[in-house]
FIKOLZA-1660 file (N, C-alpha, C; in steps of 0.1 Angstrom, whole numbers, plus 5000, padded with zeros to 4 digits):
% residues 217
   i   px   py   pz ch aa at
   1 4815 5168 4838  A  X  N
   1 4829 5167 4841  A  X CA
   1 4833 5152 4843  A  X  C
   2 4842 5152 4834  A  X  N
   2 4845 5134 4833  A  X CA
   2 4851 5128 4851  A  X  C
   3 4851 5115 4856  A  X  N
   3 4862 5115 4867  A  X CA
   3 4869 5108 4869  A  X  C
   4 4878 5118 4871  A  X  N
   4 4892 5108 4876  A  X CA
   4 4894 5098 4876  A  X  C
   5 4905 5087 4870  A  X  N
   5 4904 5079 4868  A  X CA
   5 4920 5075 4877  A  X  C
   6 4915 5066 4882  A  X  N
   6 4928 5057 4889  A  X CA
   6 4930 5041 4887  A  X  C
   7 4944 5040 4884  A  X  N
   7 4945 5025 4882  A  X CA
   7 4955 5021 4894  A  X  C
   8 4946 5010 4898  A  X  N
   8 4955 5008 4915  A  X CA
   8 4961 4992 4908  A  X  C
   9 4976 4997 4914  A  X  N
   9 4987 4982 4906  A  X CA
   9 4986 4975 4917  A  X  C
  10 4981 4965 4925  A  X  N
  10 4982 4960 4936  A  X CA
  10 4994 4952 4937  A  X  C
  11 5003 4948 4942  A  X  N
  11 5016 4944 4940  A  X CA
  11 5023 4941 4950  A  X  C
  12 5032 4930 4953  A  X  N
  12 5041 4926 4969  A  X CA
  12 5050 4934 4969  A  X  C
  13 5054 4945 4979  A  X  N
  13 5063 4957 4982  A  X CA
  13 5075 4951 4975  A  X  C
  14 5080 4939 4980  A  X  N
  14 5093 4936 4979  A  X CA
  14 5103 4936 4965  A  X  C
  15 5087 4937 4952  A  X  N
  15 5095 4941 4939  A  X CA
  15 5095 4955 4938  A  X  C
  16 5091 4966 4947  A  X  N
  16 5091 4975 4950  A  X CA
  16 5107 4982 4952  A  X  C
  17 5114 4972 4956  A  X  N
  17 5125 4976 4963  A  X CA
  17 5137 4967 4957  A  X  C
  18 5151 4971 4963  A  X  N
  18 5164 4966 4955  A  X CA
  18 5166 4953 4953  A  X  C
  19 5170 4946 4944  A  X  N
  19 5173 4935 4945  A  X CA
  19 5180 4924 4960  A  X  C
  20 5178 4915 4960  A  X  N
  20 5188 4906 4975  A  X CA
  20 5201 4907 4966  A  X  C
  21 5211 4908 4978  A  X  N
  21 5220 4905 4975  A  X CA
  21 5228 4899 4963  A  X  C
  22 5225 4884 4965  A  X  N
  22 5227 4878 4954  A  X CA
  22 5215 4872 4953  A  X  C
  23 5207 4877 4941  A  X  N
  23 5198 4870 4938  A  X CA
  23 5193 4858 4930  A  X  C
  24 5183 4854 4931  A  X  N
  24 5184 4840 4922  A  X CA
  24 5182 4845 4909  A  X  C
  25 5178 4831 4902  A  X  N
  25 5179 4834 4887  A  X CA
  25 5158 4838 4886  A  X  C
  26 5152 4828 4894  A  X  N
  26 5136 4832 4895  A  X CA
  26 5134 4849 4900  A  X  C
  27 5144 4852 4910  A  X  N
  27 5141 4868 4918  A  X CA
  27 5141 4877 4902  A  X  C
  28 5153 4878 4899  A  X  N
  28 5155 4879 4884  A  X CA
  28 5148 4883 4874  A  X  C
  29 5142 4871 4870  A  X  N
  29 5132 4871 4858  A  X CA
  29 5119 4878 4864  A  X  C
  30 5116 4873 4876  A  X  N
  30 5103 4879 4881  A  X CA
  30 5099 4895 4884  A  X  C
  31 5112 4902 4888  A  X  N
  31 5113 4915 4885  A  X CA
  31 5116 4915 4871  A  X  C
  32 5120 4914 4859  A  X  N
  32 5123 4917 4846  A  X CA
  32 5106 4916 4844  A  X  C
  33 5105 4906 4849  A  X  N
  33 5087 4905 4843  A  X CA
  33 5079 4919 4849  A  X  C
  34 5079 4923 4861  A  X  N
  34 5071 4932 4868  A  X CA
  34 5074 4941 4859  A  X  C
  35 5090 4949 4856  A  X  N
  35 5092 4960 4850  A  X CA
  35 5082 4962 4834  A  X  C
  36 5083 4949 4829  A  X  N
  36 5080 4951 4815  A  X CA
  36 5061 4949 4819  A  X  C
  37 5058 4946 4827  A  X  N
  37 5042 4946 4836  A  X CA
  37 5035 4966 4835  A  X  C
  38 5046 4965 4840  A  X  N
  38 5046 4986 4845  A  X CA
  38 5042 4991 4831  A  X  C
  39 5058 4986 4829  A  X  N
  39 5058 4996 4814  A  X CA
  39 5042 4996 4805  A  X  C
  40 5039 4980 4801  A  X  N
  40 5029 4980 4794  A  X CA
  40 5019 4985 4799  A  X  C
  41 5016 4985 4814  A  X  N
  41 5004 4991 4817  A  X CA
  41 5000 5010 4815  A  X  C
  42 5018 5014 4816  A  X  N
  42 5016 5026 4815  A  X CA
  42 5017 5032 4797  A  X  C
  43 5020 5023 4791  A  X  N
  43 5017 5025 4779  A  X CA
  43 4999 5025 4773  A  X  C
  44 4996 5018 4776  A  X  N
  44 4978 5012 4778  A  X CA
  44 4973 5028 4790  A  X  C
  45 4977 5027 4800  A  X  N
  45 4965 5041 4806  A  X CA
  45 4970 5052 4804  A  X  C
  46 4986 5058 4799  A  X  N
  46 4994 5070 4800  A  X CA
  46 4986 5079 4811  A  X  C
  47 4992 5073 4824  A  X  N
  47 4992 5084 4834  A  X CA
  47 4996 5097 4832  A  X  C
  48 4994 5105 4839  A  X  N
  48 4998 5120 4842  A  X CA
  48 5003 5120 4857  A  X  C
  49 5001 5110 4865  A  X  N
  49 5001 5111 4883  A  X CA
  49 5009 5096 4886  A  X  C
  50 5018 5099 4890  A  X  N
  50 5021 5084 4900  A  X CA
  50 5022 5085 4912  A  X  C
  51 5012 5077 4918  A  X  N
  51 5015 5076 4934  A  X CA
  51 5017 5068 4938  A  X  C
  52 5020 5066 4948  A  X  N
  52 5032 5054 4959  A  X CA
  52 5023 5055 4975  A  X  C
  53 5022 5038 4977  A  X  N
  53 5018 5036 4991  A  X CA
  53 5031 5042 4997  A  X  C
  54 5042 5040 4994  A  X  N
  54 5053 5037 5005  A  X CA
  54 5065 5047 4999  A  X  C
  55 5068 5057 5004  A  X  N
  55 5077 5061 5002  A  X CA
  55 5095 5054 5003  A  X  C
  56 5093 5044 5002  A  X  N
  56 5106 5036 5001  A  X CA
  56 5112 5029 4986  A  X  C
  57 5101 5031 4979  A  X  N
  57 5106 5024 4964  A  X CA
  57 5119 5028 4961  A  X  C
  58 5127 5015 4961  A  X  N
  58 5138 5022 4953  A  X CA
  58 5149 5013 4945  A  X  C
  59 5134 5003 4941  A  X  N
  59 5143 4995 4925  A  X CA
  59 5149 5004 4912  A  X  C
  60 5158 5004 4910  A  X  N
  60 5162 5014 4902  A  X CA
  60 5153 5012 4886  A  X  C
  61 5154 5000 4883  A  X  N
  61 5146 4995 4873  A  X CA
  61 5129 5005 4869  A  X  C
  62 5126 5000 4881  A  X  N
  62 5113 5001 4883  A  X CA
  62 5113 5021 4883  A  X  C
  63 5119 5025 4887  A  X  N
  63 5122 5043 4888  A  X CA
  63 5122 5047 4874  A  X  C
  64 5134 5037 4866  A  X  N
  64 5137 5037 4854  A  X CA
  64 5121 5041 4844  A  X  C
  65 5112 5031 4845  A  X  N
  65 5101 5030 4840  A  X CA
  65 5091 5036 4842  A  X  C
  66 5091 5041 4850  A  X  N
  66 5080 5056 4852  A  X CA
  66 5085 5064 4845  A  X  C
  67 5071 5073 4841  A  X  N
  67 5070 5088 4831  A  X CA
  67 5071 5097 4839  A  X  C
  68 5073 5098 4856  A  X  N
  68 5074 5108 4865  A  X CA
  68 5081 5101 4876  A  X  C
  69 5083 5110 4887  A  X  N
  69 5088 5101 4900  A  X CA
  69 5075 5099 4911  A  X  C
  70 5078 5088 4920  A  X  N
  70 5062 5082 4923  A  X CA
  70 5063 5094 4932  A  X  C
  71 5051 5097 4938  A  X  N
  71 5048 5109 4945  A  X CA
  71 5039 5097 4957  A  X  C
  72 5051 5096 4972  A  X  N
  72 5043 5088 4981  A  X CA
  72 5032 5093 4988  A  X  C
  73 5020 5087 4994  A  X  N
  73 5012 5092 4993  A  X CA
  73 5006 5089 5011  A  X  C
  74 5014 5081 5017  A  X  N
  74 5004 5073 5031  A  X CA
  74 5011 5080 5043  A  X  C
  75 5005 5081 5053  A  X  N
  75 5010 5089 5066  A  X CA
  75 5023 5086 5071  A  X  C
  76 5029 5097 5070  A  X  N
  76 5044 5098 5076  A  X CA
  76 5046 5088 5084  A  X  C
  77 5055 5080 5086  A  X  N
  77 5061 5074 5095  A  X CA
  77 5060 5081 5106  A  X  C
  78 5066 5097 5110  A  X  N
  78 5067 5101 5121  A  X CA
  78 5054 5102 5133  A  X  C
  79 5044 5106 5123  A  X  N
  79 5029 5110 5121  A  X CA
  79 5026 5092 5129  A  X  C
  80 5031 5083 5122  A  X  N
  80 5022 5067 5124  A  X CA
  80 5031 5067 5142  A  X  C
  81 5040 5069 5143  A  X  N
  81 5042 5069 5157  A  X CA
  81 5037 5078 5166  A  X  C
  82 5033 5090 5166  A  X  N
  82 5030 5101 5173  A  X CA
  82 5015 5096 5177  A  X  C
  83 5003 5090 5169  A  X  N
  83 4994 5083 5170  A  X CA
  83 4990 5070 5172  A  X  C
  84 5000 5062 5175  A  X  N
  84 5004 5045 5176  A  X CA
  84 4995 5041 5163  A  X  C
  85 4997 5043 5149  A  X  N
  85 4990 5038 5141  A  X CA
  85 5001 5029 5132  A  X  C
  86 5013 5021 5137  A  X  N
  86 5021 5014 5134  A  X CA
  86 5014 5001 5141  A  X  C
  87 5012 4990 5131  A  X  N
  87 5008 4980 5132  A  X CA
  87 5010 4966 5128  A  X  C
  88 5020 4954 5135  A  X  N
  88 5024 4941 5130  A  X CA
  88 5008 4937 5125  A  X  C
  89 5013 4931 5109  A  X  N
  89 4997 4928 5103  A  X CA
  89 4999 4911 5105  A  X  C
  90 4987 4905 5096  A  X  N
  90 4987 4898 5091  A  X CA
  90 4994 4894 5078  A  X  C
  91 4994 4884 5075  A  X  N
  91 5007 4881 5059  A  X CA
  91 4992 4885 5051  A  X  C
  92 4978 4879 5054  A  X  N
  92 4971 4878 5043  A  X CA
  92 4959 4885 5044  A  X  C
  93 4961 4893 5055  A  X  N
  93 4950 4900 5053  A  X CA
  93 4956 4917 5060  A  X  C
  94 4953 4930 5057  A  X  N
  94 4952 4939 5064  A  X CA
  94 4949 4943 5076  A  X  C
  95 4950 4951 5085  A  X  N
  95 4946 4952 5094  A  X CA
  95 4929 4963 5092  A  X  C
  96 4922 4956 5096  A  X  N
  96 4907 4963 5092  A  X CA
  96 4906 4975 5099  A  X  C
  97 4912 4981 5109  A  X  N
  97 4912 4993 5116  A  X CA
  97 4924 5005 5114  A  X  C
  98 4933 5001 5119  A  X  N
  98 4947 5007 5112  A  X CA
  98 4944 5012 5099  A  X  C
  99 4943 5001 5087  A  X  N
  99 4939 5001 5074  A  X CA
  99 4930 5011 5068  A  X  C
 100 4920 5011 5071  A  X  N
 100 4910 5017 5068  A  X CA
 100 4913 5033 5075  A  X  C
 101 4919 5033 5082  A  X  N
 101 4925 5048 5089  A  X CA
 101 4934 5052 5076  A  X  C
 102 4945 5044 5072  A  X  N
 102 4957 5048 5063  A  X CA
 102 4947 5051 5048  A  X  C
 103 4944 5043 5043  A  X  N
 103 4930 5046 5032  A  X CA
 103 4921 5053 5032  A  X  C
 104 4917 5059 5041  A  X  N
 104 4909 5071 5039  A  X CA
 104 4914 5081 5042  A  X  C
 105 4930 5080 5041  A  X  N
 105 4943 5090 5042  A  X CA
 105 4946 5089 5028  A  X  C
 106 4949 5083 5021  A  X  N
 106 4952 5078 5007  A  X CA
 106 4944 5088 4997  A  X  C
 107 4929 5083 4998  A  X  N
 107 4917 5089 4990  A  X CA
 107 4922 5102 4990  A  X  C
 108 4923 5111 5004  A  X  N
 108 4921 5126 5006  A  X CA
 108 4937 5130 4995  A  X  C
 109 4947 5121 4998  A  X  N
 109 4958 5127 4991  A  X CA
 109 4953 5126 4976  A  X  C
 110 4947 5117 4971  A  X  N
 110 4944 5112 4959  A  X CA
 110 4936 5126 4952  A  X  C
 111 4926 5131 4964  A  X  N
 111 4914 5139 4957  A  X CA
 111 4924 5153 4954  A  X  C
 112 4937 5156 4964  A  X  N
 112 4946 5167 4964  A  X CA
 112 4954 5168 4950  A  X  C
 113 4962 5150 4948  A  X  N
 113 4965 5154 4934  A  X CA
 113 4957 5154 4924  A  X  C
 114 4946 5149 4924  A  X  N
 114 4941 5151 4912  A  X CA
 114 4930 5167 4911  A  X  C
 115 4932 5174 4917  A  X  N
 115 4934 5185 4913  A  X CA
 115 4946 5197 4907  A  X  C
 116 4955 5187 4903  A  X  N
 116 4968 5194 4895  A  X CA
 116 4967 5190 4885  A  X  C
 117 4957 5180 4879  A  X  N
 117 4955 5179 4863  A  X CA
 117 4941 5183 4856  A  X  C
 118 4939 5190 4845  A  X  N
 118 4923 5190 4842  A  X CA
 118 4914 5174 4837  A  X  C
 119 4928 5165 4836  A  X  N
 119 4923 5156 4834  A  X CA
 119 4932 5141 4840  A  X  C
 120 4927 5141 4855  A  X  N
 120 4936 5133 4859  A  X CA
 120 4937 5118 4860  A  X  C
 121 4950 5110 4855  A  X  N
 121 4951 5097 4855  A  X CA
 121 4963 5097 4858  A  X  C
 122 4955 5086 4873  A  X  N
 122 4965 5086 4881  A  X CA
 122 4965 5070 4882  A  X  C
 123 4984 5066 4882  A  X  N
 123 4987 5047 4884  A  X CA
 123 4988 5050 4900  A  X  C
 124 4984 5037 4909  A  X  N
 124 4990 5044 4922  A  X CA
 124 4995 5028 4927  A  X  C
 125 5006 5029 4926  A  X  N
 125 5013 5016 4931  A  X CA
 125 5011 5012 4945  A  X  C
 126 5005 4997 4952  A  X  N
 126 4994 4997 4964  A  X CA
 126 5000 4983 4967  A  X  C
 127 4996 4976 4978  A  X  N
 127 4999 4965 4987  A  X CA
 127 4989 4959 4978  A  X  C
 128 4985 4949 4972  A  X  N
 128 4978 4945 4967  A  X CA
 128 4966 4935 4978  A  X  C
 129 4971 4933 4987  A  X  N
 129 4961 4932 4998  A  X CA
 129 4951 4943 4996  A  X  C
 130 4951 4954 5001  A  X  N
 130 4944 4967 4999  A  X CA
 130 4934 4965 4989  A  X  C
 131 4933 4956 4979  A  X  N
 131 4923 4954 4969  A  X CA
 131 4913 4946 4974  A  X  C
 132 4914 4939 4986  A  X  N
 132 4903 4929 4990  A  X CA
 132 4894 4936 5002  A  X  C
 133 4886 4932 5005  A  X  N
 133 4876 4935 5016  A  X CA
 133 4877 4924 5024  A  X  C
 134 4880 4930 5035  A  X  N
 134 4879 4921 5052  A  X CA
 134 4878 4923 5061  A  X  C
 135 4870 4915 5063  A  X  N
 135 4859 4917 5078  A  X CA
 135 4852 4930 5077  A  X  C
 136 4857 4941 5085  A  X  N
 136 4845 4949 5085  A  X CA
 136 4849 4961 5072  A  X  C
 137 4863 4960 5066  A  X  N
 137 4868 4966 5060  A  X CA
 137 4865 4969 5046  A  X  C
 138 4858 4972 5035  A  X  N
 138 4858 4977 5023  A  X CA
 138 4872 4976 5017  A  X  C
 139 4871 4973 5007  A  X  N
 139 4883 4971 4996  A  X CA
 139 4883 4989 4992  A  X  C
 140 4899 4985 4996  A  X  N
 140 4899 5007 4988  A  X CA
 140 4900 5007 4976  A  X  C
 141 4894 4997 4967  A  X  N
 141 4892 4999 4954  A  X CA
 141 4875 5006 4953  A  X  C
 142 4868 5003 4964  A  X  N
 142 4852 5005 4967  A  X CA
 142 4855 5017 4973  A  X  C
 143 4861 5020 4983  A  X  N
 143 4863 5032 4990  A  X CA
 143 4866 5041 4980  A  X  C
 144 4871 5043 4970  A  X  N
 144 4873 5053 4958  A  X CA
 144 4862 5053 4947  A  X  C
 145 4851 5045 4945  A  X  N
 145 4846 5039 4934  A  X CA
 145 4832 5051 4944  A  X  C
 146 4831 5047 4953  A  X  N
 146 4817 5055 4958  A  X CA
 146 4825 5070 4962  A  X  C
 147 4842 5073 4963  A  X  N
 147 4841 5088 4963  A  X CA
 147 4840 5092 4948  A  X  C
 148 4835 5087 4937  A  X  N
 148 4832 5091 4925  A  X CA
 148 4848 5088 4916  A  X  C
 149 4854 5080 4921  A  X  N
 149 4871 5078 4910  A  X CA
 149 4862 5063 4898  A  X  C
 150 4870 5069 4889  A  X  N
 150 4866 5055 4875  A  X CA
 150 4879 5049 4880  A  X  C
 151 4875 5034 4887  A  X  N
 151 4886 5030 4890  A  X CA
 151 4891 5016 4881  A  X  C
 152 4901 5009 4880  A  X  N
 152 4909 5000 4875  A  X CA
 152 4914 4995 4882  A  X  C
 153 4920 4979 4884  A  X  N
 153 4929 4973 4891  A  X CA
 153 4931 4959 4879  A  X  C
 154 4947 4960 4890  A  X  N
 154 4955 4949 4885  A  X CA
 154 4960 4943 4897  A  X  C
 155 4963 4931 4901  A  X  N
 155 4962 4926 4913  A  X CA
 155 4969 4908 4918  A  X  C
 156 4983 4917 4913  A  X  N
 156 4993 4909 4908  A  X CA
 156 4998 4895 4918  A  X  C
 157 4987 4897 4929  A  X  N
 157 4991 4885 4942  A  X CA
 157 4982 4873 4937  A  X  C
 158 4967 4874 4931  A  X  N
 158 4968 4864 4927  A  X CA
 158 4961 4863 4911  A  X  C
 159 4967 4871 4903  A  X  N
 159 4969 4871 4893  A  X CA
 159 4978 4854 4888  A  X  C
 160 4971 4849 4876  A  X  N
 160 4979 4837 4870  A  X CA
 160 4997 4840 4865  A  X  C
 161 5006 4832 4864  A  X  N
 161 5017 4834 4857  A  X CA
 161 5025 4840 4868  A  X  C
 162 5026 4843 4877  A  X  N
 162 5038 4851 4887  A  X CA
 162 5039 4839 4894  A  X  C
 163 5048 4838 4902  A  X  N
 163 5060 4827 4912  A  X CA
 163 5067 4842 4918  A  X  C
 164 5056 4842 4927  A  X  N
 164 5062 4850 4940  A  X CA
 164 5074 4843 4954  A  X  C
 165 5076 4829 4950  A  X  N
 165 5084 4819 4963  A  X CA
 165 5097 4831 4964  A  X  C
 166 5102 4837 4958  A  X  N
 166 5115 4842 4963  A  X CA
 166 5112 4855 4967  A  X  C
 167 5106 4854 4972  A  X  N
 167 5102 4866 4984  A  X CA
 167 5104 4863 4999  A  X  C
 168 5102 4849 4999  A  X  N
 168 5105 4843 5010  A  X CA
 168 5121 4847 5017  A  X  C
 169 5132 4846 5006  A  X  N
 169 5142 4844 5008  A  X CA
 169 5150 4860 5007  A  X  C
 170 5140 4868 5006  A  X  N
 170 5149 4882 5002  A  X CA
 170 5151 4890 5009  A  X  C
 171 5162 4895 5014  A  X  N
 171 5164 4909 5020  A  X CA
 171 5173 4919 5011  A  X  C
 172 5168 4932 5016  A  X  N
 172 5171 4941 5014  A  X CA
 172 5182 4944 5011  A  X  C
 173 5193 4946 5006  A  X  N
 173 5207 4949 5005  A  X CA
 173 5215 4960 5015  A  X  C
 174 5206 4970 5018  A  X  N
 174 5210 4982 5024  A  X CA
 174 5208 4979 5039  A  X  C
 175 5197 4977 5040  A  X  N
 175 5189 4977 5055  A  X CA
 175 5171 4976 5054  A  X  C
 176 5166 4967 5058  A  X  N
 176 5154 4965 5059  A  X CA
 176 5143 4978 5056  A  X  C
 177 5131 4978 5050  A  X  N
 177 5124 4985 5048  A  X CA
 177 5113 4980 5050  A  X  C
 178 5108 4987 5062  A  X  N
 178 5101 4980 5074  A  X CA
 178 5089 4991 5077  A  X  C
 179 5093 5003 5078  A  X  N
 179 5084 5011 5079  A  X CA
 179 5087 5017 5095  A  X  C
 180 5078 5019 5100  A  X  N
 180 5081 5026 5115  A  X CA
 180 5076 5012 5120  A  X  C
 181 5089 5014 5135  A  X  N
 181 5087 4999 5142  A  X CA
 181 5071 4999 5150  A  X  C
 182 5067 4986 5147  A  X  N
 182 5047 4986 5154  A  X CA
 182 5047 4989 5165  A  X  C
 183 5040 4988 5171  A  X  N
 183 5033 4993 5184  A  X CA
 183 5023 4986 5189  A  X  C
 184 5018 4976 5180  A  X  N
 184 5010 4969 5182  A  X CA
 184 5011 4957 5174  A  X  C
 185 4999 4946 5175  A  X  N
 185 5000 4931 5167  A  X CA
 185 4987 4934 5167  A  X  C
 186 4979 4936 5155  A  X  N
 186 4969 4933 5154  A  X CA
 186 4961 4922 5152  A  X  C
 187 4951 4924 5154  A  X  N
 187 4943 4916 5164  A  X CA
 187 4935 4905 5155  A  X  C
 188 4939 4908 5138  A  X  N
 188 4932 4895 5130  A  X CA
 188 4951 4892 5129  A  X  C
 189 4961 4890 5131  A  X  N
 189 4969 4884 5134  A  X CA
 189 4973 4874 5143  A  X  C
 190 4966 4881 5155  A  X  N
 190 4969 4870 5166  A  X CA
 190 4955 4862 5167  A  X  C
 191 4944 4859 5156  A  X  N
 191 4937 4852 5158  A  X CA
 191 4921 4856 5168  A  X  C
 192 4925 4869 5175  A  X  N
 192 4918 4875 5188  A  X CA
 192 4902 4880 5180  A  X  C
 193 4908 4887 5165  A  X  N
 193 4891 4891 5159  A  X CA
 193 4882 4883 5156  A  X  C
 194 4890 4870 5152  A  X  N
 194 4879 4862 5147  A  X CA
 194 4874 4850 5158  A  X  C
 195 4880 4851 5168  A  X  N
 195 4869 4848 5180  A  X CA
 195 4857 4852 5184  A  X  C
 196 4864 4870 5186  A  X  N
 196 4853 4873 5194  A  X CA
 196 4850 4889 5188  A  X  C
 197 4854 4887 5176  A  X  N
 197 4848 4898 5164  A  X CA
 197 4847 4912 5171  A  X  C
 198 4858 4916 5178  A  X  N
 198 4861 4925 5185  A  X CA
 198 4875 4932 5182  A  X  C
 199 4879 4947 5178  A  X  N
 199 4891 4951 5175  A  X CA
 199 4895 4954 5186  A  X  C
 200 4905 4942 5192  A  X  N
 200 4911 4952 5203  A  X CA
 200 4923 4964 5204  A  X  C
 201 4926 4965 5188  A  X  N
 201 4937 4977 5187  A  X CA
 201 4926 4988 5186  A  X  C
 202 4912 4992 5184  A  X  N
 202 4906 5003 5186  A  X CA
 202 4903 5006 5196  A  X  C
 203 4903 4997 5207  A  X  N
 203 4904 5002 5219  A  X CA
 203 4917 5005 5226  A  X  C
 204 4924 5001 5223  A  X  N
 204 4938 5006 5225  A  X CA
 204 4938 5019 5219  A  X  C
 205 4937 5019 5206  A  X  N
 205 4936 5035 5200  A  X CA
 205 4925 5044 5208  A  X  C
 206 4919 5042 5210  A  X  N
 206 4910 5053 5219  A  X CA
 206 4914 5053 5231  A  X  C
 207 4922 5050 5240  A  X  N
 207 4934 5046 5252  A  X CA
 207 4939 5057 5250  A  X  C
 208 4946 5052 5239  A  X  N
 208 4962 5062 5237  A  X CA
 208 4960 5080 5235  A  X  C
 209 4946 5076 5223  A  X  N
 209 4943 5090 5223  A  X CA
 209 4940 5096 5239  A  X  C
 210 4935 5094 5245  A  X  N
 210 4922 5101 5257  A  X CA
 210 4939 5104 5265  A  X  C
 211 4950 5095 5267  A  X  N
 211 4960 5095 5273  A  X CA
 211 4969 5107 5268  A  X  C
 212 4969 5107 5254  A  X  N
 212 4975 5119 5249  A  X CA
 212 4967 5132 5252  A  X  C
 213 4955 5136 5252  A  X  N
 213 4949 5146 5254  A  X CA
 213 4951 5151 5271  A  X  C
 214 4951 5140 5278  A  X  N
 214 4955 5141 5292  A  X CA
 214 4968 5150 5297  A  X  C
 215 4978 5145 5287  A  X  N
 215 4992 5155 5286  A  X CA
 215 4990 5166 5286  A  X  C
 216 4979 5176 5276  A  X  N
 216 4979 5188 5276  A  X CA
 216 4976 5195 5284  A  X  C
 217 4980 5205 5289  A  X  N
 217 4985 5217 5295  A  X CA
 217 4969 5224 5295  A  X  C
% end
């Protein structure tokens, strides 16, 4: 039995989403570029599956050019509060604990859809961070590659030819798309892991859990 094959688009959310306001002439072109990026790629793998880190996509463009609608795939917002798994990251790296909790939430949805095709090929539009390994974390392109997925990436942060600068300058048109407010600052953010190579949001997560089990009746 052949396997599943996934191609992870690694990519900065923000072309994910609406245009700013008024945008420049670089914001512009650099989405015209992404769109016609998609397209070709999906002409080259012809998916049957689109998945979505983030249930918030909503470049029309970008909707435009998919052969289905993305099907989001990462733990409910409501779900990330209920568990304090809402996390201020780093700009340049993931959070290695948090992360690795959300991605081995990913995989399982991954193994679910691709049991609705006899032959599944699946694009799955991803933080492009998520492609690297750090610290104690596996790249979830490795996390899928040893659950037996034929995997592919494109990995458009430092990919040659993109001018990501107008990212700096963009907001949302509607209202921010933020995700559920954090709960925490993780701890390769504030500098704290690479001291003393200690996660102190895992101990806070095993806090909160033993705290919530204490509630029950």
């Amino acid at each position: 039995m052949p396997k599943p094959k996934v191609f992870l688009f690694g990519l900065i959310h923000a072309y994910q989403w609406l245009e700013s306001p008024r945008p420049s002439l670089l914001e512009r072109e650099q989405r015209r570029k992404f769109t016609d990026r998609i397209l070709q790629e999906i002409q080259n793998f012809q998916p049957n599956i689109i998945a979505d880190e983030t249930p918030d996509t909503d470049n029309v463009d970008l909707l435009a050019a998919l052969p289905s609608a993305p099907i989001p795939i990462d733990i409910p917002d409501a779900r990330k509060q209920q568990r304090g798994l809402s996390v201020q990251r780093s700009m340049h790296f993931v959070c290695p604990f948090v992360d690795s909790i959300r991605e081995r939430y990913w995989r399982y949805r991954l193994h679910c859809l691709s049991k609705s095709q006899p032959e599944p090929r699946i694009l799955m539009m991803i933080g492009a961070l998520h492609l690297n390994a750090s610290f104690e974390r596996i790249s979830f392109t490795d996390l899928l590659t040893r659950a037996g997925y034929d995997v592919a990436t494109i990995n458009m942060y430092t990919e040659p030819g993109w001018d990501h600068t107008w990212i700096h300058d963009w907001k949302h048109p509607i209202a921010p798309t933020t995700g559920s407010p954090p709960t925490f600052r993780c701890c390769v953010a504030t500098g704290t892991y690479q001291r003393t190579h200690h996660c102190d949001y895992k101990t806070y997560w095993k806090a909160f859990l033993a705290s919530k089990e204490q509630q029950v009746p």
